[in-house]
Structures are given as C-alpha cells and as structure tokens.
C-alpha positions as a Python dict, from the first residue, in 0.01 Angstrom:
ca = {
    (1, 'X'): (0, 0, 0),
    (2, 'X'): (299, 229, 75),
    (3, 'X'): (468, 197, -289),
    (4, 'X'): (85, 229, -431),
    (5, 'X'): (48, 571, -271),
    (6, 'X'): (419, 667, -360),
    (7, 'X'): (334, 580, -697),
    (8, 'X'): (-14, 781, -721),
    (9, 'X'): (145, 1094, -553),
    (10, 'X'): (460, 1080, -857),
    (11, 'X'): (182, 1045, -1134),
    (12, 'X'): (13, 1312, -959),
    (13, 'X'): (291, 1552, -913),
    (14, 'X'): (395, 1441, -1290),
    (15, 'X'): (83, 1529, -1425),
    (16, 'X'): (70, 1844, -1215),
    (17, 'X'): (366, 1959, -1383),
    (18, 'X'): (261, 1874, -1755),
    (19, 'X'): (-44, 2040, -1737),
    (20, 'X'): (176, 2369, -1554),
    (21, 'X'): (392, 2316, -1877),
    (22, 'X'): (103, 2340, -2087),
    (23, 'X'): (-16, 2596, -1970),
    (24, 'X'): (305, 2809, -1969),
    (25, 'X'): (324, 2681, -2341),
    (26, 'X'): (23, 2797, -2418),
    (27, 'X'): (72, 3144, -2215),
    (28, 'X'): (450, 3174, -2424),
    (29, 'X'): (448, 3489, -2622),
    (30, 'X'): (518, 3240, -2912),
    (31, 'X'): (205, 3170, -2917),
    (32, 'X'): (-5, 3417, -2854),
    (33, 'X'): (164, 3583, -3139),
    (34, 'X'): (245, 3409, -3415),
    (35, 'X'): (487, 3570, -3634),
    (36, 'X'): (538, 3359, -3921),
    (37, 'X'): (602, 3724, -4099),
    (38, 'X'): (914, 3812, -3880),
    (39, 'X'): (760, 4171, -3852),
    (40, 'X'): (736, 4219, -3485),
    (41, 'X'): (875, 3982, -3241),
    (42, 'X'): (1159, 4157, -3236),
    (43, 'X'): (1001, 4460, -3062),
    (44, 'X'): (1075, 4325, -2676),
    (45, 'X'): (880, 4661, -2602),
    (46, 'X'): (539, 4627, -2748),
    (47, 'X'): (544, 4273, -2682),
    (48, 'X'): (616, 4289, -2322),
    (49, 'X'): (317, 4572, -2309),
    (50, 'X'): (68, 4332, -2528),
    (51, 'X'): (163, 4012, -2316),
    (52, 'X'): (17, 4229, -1977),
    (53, 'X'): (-278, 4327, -2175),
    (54, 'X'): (-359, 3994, -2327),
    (55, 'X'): (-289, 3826, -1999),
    (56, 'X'): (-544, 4099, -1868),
    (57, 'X'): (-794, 3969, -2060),
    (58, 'X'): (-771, 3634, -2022),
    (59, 'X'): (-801, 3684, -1658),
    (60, 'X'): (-1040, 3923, -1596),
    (61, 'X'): (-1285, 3876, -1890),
    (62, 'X'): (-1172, 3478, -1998),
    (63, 'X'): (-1103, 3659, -2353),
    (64, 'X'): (-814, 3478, -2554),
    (65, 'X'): (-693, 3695, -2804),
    (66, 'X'): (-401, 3559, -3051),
    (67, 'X'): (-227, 3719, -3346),
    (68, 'X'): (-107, 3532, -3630),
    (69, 'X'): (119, 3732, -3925),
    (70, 'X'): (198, 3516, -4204),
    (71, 'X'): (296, 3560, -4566),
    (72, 'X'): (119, 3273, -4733),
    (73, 'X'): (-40, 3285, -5044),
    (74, 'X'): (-360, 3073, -5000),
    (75, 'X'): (-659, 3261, -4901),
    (76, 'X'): (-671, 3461, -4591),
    (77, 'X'): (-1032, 3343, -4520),
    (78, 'X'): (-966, 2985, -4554),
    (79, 'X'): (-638, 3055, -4349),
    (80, 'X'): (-819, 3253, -4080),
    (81, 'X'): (-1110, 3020, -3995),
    (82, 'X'): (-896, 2682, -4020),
    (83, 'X'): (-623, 2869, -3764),
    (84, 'X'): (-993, 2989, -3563),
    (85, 'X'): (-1068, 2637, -3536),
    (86, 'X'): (-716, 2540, -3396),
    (87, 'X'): (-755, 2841, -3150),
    (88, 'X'): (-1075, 2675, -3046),
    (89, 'X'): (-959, 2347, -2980),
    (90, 'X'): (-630, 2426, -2740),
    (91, 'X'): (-812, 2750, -2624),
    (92, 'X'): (-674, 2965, -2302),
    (93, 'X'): (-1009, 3101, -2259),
    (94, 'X'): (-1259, 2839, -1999),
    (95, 'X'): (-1587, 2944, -2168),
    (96, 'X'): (-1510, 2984, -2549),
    (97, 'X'): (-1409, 3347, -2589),
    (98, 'X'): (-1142, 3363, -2863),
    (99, 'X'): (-1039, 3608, -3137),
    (100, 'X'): (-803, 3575, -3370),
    (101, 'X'): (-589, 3835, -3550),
    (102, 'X'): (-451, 3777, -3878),
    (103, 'X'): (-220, 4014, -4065),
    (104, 'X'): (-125, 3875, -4410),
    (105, 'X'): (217, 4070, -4553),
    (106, 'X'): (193, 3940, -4889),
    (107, 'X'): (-216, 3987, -4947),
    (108, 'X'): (-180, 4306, -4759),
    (109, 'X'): (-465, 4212, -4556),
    (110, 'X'): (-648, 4199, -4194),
    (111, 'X'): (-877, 3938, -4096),
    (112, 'X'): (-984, 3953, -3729),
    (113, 'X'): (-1227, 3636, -3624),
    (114, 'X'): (-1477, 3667, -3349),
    (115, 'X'): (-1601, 3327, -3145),
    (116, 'X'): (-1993, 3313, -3132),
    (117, 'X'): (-1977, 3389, -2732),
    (118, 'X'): (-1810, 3725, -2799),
    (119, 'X'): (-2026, 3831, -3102),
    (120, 'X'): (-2311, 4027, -2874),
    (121, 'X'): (-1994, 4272, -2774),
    (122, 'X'): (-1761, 4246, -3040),
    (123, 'X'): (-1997, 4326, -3342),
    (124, 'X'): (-2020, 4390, -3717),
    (125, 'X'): (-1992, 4801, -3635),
    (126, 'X'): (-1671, 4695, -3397),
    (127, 'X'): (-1473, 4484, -3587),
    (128, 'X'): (-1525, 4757, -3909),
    (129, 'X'): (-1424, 5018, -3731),
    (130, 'X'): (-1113, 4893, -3538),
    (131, 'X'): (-1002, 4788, -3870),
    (132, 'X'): (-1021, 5083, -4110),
    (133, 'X'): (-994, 5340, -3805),
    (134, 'X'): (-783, 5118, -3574),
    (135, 'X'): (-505, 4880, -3774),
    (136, 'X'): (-461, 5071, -4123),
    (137, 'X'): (-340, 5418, -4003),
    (138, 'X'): (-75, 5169, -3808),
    (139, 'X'): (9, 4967, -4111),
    (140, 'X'): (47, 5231, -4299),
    (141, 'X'): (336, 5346, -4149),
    (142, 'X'): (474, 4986, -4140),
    (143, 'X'): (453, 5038, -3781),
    (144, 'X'): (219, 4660, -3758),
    (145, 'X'): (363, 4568, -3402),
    (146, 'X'): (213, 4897, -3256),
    (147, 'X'): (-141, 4817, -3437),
    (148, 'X'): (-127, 4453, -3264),
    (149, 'X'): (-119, 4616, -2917),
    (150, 'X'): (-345, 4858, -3003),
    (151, 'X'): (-582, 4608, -3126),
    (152, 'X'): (-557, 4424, -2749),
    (153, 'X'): (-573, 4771, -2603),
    (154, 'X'): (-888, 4796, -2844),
    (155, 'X'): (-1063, 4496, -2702),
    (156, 'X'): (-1007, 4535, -2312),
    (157, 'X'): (-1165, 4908, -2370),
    (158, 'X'): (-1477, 4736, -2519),
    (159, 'X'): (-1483, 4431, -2296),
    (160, 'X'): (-1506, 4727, -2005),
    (161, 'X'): (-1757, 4923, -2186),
    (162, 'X'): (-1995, 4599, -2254),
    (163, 'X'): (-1921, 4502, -1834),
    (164, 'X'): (-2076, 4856, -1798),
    (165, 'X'): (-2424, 4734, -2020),
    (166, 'X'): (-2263, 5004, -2280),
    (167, 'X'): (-2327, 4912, -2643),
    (168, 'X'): (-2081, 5027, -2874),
    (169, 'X'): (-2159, 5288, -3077),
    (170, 'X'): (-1906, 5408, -3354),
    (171, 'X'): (-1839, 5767, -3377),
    (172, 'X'): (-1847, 5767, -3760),
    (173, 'X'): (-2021, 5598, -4068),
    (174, 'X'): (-1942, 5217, -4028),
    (175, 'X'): (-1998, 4981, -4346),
    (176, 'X'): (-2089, 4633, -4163),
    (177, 'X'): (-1827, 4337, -4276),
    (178, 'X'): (-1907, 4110, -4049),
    (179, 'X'): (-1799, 3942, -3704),
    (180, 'X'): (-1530, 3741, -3920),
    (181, 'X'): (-1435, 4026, -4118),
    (182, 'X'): (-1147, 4096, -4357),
    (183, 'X'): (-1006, 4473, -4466),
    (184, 'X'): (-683, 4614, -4687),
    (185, 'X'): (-412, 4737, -4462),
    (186, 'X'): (-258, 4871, -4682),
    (187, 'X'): (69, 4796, -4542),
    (188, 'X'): (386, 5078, -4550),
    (189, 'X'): (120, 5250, -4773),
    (190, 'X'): (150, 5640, -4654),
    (191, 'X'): (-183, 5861, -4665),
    (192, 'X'): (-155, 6156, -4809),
    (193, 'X'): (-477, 6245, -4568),
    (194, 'X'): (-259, 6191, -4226),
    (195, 'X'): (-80, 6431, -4044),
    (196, 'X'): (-336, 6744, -4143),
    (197, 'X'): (-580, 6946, -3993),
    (198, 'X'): (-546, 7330, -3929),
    (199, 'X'): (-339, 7534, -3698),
    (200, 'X'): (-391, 7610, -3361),
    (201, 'X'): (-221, 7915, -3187),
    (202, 'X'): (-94, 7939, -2872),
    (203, 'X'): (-112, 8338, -2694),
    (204, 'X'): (87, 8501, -2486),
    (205, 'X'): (-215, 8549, -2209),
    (206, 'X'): (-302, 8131, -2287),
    (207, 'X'): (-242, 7948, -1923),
    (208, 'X'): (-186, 7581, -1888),
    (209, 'X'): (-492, 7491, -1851),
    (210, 'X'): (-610, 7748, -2150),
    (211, 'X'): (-396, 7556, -2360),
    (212, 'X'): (-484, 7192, -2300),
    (213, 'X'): (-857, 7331, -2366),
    (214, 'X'): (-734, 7406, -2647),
    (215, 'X'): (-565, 7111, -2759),
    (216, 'X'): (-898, 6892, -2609),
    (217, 'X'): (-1084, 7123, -2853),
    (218, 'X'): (-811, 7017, -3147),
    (219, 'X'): (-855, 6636, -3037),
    (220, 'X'): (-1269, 6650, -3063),
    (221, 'X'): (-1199, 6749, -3430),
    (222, 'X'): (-928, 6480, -3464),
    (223, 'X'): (-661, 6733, -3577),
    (224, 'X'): (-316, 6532, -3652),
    (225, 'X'): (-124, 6840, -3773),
    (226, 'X'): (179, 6794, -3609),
    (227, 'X'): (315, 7146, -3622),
    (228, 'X'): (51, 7298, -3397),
    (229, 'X'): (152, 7620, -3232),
    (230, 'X'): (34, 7473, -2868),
    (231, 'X'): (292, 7210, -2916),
    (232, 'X'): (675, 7265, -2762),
    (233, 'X'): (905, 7172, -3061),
    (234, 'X'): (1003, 6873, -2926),
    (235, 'X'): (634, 6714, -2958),
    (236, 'X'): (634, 6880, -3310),
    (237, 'X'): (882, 6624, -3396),
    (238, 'X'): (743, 6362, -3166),
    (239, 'X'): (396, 6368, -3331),
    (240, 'X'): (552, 6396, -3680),
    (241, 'X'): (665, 6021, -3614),
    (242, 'X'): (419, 5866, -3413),
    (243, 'X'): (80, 5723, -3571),
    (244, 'X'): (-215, 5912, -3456),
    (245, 'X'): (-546, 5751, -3496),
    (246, 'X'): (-896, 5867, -3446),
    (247, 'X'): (-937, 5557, -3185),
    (248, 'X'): (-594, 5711, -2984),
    (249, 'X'): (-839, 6092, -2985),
    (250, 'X'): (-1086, 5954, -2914),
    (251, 'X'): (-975, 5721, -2633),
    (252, 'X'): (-772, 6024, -2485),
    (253, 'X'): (-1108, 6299, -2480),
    (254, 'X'): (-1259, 5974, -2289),
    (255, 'X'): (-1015, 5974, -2069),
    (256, 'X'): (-911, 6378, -2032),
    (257, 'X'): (-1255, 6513, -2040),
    (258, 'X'): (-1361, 6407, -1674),
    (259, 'X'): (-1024, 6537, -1550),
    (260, 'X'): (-1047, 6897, -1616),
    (261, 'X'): (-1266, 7025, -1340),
    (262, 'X'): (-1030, 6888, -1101),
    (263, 'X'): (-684, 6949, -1231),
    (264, 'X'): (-443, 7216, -1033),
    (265, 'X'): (-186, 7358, -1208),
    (266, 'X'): (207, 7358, -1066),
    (267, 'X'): (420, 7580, -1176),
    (268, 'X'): (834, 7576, -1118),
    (269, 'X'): (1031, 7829, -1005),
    (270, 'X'): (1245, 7859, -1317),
    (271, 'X'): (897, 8030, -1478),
    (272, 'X'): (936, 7761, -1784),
    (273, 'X'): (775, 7440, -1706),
    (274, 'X'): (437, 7378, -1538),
    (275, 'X'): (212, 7035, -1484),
    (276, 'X'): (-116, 7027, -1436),
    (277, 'X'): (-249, 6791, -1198),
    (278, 'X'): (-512, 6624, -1060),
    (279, 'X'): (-447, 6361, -733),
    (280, 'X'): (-210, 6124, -852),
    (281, 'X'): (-322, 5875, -580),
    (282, 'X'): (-671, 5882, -586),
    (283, 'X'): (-743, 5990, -970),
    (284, 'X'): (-510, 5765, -1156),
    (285, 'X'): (-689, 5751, -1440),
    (286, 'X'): (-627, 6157, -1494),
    (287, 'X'): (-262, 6161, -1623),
    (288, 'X'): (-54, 6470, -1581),
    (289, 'X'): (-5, 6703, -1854),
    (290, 'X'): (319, 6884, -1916),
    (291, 'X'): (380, 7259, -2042),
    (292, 'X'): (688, 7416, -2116),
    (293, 'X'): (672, 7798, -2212),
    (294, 'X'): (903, 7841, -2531),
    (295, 'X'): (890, 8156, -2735),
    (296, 'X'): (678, 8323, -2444),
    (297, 'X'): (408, 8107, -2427),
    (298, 'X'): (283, 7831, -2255),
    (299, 'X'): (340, 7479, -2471),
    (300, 'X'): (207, 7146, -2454),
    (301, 'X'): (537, 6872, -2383),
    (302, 'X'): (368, 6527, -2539),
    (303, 'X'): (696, 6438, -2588),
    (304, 'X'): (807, 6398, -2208),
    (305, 'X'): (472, 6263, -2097),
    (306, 'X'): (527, 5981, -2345),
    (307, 'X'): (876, 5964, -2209),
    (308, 'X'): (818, 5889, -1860),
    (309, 'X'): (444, 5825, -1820),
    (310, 'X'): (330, 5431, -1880),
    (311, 'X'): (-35, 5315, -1840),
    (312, 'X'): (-166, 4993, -1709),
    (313, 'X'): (-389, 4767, -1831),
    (314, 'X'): (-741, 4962, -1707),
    (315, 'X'): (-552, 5320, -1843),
    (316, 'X'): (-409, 5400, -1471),
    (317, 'X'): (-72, 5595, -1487),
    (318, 'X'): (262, 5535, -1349),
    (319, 'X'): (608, 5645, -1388),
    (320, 'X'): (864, 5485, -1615),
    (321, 'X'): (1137, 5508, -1363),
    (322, 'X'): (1425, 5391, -1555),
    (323, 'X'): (1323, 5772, -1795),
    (324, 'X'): (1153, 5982, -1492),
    (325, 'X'): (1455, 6230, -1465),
    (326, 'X'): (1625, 6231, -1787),
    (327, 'X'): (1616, 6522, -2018),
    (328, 'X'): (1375, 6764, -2005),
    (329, 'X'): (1146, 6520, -1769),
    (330, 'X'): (1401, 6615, -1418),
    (331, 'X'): (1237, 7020, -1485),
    (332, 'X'): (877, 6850, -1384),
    (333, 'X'): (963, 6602, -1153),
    (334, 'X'): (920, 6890, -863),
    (335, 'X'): (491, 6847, -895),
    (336, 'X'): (539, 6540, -740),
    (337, 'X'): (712, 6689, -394),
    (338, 'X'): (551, 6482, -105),
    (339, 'X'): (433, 6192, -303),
    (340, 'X'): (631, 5836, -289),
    (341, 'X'): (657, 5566, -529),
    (342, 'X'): (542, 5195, -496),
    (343, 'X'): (750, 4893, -616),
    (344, 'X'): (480, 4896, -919),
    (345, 'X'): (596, 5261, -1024),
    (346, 'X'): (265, 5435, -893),
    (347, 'X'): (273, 5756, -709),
    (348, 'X'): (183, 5696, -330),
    (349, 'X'): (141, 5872, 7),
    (350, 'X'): (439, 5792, 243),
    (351, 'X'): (340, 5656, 559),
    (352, 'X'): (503, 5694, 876),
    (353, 'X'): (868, 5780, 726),
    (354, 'X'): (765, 6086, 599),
    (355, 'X'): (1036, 6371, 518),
    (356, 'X'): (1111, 6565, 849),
    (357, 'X'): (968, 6900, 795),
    (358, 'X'): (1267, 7050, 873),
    (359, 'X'): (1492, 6849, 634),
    (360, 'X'): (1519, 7021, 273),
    (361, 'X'): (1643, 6787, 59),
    (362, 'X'): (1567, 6438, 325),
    (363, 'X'): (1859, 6221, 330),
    (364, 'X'): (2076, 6090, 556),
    (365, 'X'): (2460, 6070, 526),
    (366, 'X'): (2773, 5902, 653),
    (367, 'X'): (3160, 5910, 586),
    (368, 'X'): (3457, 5726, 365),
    (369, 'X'): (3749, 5823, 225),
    (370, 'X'): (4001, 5666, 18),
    (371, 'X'): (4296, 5426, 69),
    (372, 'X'): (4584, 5636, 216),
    (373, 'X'): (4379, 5937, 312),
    (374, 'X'): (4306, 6128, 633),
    (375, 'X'): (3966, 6017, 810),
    (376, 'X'): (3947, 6355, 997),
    (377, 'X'): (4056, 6588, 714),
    (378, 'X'): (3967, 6403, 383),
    (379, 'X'): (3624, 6266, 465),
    (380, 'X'): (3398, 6240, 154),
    (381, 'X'): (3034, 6171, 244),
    (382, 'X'): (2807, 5889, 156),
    (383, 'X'): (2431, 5861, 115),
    (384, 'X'): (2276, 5623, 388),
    (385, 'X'): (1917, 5698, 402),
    (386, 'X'): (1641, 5873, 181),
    (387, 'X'): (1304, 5933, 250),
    (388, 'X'): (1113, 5824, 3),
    (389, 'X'): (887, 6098, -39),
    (390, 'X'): (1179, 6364, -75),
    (391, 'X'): (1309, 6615, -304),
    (392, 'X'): (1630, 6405, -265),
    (393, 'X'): (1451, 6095, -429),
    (394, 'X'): (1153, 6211, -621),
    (395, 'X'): (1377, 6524, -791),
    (396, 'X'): (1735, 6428, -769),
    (397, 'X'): (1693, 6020, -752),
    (398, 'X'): (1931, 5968, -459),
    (399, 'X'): (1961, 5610, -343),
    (400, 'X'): (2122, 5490, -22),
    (401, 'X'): (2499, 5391, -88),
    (402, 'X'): (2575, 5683, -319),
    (403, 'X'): (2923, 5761, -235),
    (404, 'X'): (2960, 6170, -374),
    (405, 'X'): (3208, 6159, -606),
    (406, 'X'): (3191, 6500, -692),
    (407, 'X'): (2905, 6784, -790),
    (408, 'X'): (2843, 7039, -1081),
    (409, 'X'): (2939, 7034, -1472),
    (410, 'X'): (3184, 7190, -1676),
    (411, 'X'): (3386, 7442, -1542),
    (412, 'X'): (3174, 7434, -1237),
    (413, 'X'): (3253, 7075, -1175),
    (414, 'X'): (3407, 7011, -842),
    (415, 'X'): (3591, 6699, -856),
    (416, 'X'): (3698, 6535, -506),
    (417, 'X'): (3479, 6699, -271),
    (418, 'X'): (3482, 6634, 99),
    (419, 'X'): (3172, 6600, 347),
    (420, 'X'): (3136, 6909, 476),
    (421, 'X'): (3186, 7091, 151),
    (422, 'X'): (2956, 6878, 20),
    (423, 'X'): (2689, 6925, 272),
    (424, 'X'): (2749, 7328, 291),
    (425, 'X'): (2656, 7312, -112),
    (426, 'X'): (2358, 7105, -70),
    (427, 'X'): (2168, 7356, 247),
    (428, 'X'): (2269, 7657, -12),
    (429, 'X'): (2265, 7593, -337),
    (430, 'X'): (1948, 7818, -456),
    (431, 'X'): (1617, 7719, -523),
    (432, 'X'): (1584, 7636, -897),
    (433, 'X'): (1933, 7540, -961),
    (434, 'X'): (1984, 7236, -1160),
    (435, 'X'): (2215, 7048, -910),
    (436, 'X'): (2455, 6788, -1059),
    (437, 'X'): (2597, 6462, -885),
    (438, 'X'): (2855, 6204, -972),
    (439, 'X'): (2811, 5957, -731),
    (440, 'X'): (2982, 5588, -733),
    (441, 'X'): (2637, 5347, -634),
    (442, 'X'): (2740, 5036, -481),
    (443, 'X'): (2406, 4789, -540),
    (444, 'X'): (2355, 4525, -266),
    (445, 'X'): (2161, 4290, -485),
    (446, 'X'): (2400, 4244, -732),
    (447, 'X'): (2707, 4370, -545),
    (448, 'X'): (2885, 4556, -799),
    (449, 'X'): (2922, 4954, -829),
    (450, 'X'): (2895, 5164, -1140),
    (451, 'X'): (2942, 5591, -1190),
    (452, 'X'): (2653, 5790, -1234),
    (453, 'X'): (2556, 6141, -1283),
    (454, 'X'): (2246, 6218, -1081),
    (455, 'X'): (2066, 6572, -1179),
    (456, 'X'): (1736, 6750, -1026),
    (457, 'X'): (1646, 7052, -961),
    (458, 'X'): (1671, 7211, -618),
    (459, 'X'): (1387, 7278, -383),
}
C-alpha cells in the first residue's frame, strides 16, 4: 500500500507539472503571437506591453486573443477560420471566448475572427471600425507591431464598456463586414490624408490649462497636424513620427474630459515648465499634462509625458522610472514633492517615514574616504538613508549607498569633494538650480558599483 500511494502521488505531481507546462506553453508569447512574418517579435517593447494586456484579458474577462502574421499565399479566409478552429480546440479562454488576428504581408490584408460567445460585444460596427480606423493608419506606417497592441488595447476598452451594459456605438459611418471580417491594410502604404488638420495658436495670455482646452478642442476634431503652435518643438517632432489615430483621440477625450474640473496647475520656479495635476493617488486615471513655455508662451510637452508616463492595463498611470529624470522630464519632476513611489511605479502617500519638515532635501549621510587618506581631514560623504517621499529621491533620484564623487558640470565641476563641503553646497545651493551629482552606487543585490551622474532641480 505504501509503494501504491508513492506511486499515485509521482503520477500526480507528474501530471501536475505537464499540465503547468502546458499551460506556460500555451501562455508563451510564441504563441499568442504568431509571427510567421518576422515583422514584430523583435520589438521586446510592445510585446512585453501586449503580453500584460492579453494576460489581462484572459483573466479578468476569460477573452483569448491571438495574433497570427503570415505571408502565405492561400486565401486569408480559408487561413483565418482553419487557424480559428485550432484556437478553439487548445483554447486559453474556460468558456469559449477567442479572437483571432490575422495580418497577411503578402495579401496586404487583416482578418480579425470573433467566437460566437463574444459576437453580442464584439460586433459587425466593432470589428469595421477597429479595422479601417484602428489597424490601417498603423500599417500604414509599417509600424504593424504597434497596431497589434493597439488592437488588445482595443478589445479590453470594449470588454469594459460591454461590463458597464454600454453598447458600442461608432463615432463615424461604419460599413458592416461582419464578425469574421477581412479589410486592406494597406501595409507601408503612406496617406496623403494623415498628419493634417489646421493650426492652432498658442497666446501670450493662454495658461496651462487654456492651452490643454485648447488642444482637447483640437482632439474633438481629430486634428493630426503635427506642427501645432500649442505644441513645444520637441512634440512637433514627436507627433511627426508617431501614428495618430482617431481611436488614440478619441480614447484620450474619454479619458481627459472628466479630468479637467479637477486638475491644479504647478508651476516651477524657473517660470518655464508647469504640470497640471489632478491627485495622482486617488485619480489615476487623470494623467498629468506637461507645459513648457518656449517663445513666451505656454506649450504642450507630449513628448516627455510619453517619455516617462506608462499606463496599465485599465488606463491607470505610473512612472517609467528607468526615464523619470532624464532630459527635459528632471524640470517636472518637482509636482510630485511629497508623493512616494510603490515597487509597481505608482505615485503613493508615504506613511510613517515621511520627510522631516525641517529636512530640505531628506537624506541621511555618513563618511569614507580613500585608501591612504586622512579620516578627519579628507572625509567624503556617503548617502545612507532617503526618505522616500523627498526632493532628494523624487527630484534628484538619490539612493542609499551613493558615495559623492563629486558635484556640478563643466567648469563648475568640483571633482573630489569632501563632506562638509559637500553638505554646505547642498543647504545653499538656490532654489531652482539644476544640481549635478557624480556619485559611485554600490548595489547590494547584485554587489557591484557603477558611476553615475544624478541631476534635479533644487527645492
């Protein structure tokens, strides 16, 4: 009886681990996408962004959604259902909700196929209009592994709309192709209709919040000029590259237009750059919007926002830490004075190790010196603690075992500096200033060190 039950608990565990295999097989990005093509697997950025959404909904609407890009030359239609009815049979999704995606290269077409459970939500109108307003502005630009995660982007937004009892409605003149429907996407074909609409001027008397009016205003008529006077030059040329659809407008009024009531605008002491914002805790869903006054007036930054803002899978917004304080982004990172950061990037209050009042920049710091030199005379000073809610952190991005290696640029640089010099610069240097660190960061996880420059702006 003892080998017997040894024996049933190995085929158990065994079979345990095939079906965890399985699963993890079927889960593999391999598989969800497809690429026979080889036209955008090797995007590790829009694939790690599609993977969360697809995984979203599979596990919060049991929606399996797979993309297949292929270059054969048999029909799409025969190809499409016959790779449907594979979906089907080895399906992620417990109660028969599956579409399929699939991009033909050669045929320079789009076929997306809807299962008979999903049909009620994802219908005739849908499917048209994701397709010629969704995927073809995307494909035109040869930019296909940005109109894949748009399309899964596409399909949470609805699944949350018909979980609502919304129907969907399409804000335009939709020819009905059906649930299994097919469309030209006009792949790397440009249109000599994108990137227009007419100008809108910014004024010297146009606040913040006067301009993003006016740029919700430009949205409603889904201008894509991308040389709009409201825009900072940098977002002129960020635009200029970047596929604008009417789905991305129209998703962003969505999103914007119950936000303005409640947004407060910050503005730096340098009199250039100004957020306006709304509680980052509590109103996630209302991302910040950056200005930037450049030839006198106030301009909209897209740019930076799209630089270190990231959205989740129901449109909340977070930081991109590893691009928070780079470039132009370390000018606005003073909005977020008080505010921490969670381990999953969102802003957050601080608890009980809040900043001391009294504490400008709120760190903590300790000694070393080098090999050879004088403890009492020589002593360079070392970051120990931050708080996490401090200018130190949420401005400068100070981390606990920065040793100071030196501070300023250029001919201000002051290589070698000791503790107390060190500390004297940091309680004087004025408000404003755009403080620069060297530091040497020693990492306890992987327990190596590396140089790096650390820049903010002082509070």
């Amino acid at each position: 009886m003892k080998y017997i039950l040894v024996s049933i608990l190995v085929l158990f565990l065994v079979g345990c681990e095939s079906k965890k295999e399985v699963t993890e097989e079927q889960n593999s990005i391999k598989n969800i996408i497809i690429d026979d093509a080889y036209v955008v697997l090797d995007n590790d950025k829009i694939m790690k962004e599609y993977r969360d959404f697809n995984q979203h909904l599979l596990d919060d609407f049991d929606i399996d959604f797979r993309t297949i890009t292929t270059s054969d030359d048999s029909d799409i239609d025969l190809f499409a259902n016959s790779e449907f009815k594979r979906l089907q049979k080895e399906s992620r999704s417990q109660s028969g909700k599956a579409i399929l995606m699939v991009i033909n290269t050669l045929q320079d077409k789009v076929r997306l196929e809807v299962s008979m459970a999903l049909e009620p939500v994802y219908t005739d109108a849908f499917v048209s209009y994701i397709e010629r307003k969704g995927f073809v502005p995307y494909f035109r630009n040869n930019t296909i592994a940005d109109a894949i995660y748009m399309a899964a982007e596409l399909i949470s937004d609805r699944a949350y709309d018909a979980q609502s009892g919304k129907e969907f409605m399409p804000p335009m003149q939709s020819k009905s192709i059906g649930a299994g429907a097919k469309t030209k996407a006009h792949i790397g074909k440009k249109n000599l209709h994108e990137k227009k609409g007419n100008n809108v001027l910014s004024s010297s008397s146009d606040t913040p919040m006067d301009v993003l009016k006016k740029y919700l205003a430009s949205e409603k008529l889904h201008n894509t000029n991308p040389n709009l006077d409201i825009y900072t030059d940098a977002t002129k040329a960020f635009v200029a590259k970047h596929t604008v659809t009417e789905i991305n407008q129209n998703n962003e009024i969505r999103f914007l237009t119950p936000c303005m009531n409640s947004k407060e605008v910050k503005y730096a002491v340098d009199g250039v750059h100004a957020v306006l914002l709304n509680d980052p805790v509590n109103q996630r869903k209302c991302s910040p919007y950056f200005f930037k006054k450049e030839q006198g007036n106030w301009k909209l930054d897209i740019a930076t926002m799209a630089q270190i803002l990231r959205f989740n899978t129901t449109m909340q917004w977070h930081f991109n830490m590893k691009e928070r304080l780079k470039g132009e982004a370390k000018y606005y990172a003073f909005a977020f004075d008080g505010y921490g950061v969670d381990r999953n990037a969102f802003p957050t209050i601080v608890g009980k190790y809040k900043k001391p009042k009294d504490a400008r920049w709120g760190f903590k710091s300790g000694i070393w010196y080098k090999p050879g030199e004088n403890p009492k005379t020589q002593s360079r000073c070392r970051i120990t603690y931050v708080w996490a809610d401090s200018p130190a952190f949420m401005r400068l991005g100070l981390e606990p075992n920065d040793y100071i290696l030196s501070v300023g640029k250029g001919m201000n640089k002051r290589e070698n500096i000791y503790y107390e010099d060190f500390m004297d610069y940091m309680a004087s240097v004025p408000s404003g200033t755009l403080v620069s660190i060297e530091v040497r960061h020693y990492d306890q996880d992987t327990k190596s060190r590396y140089r790096v420059v650390r820049e903010g702006v002082a509070p």
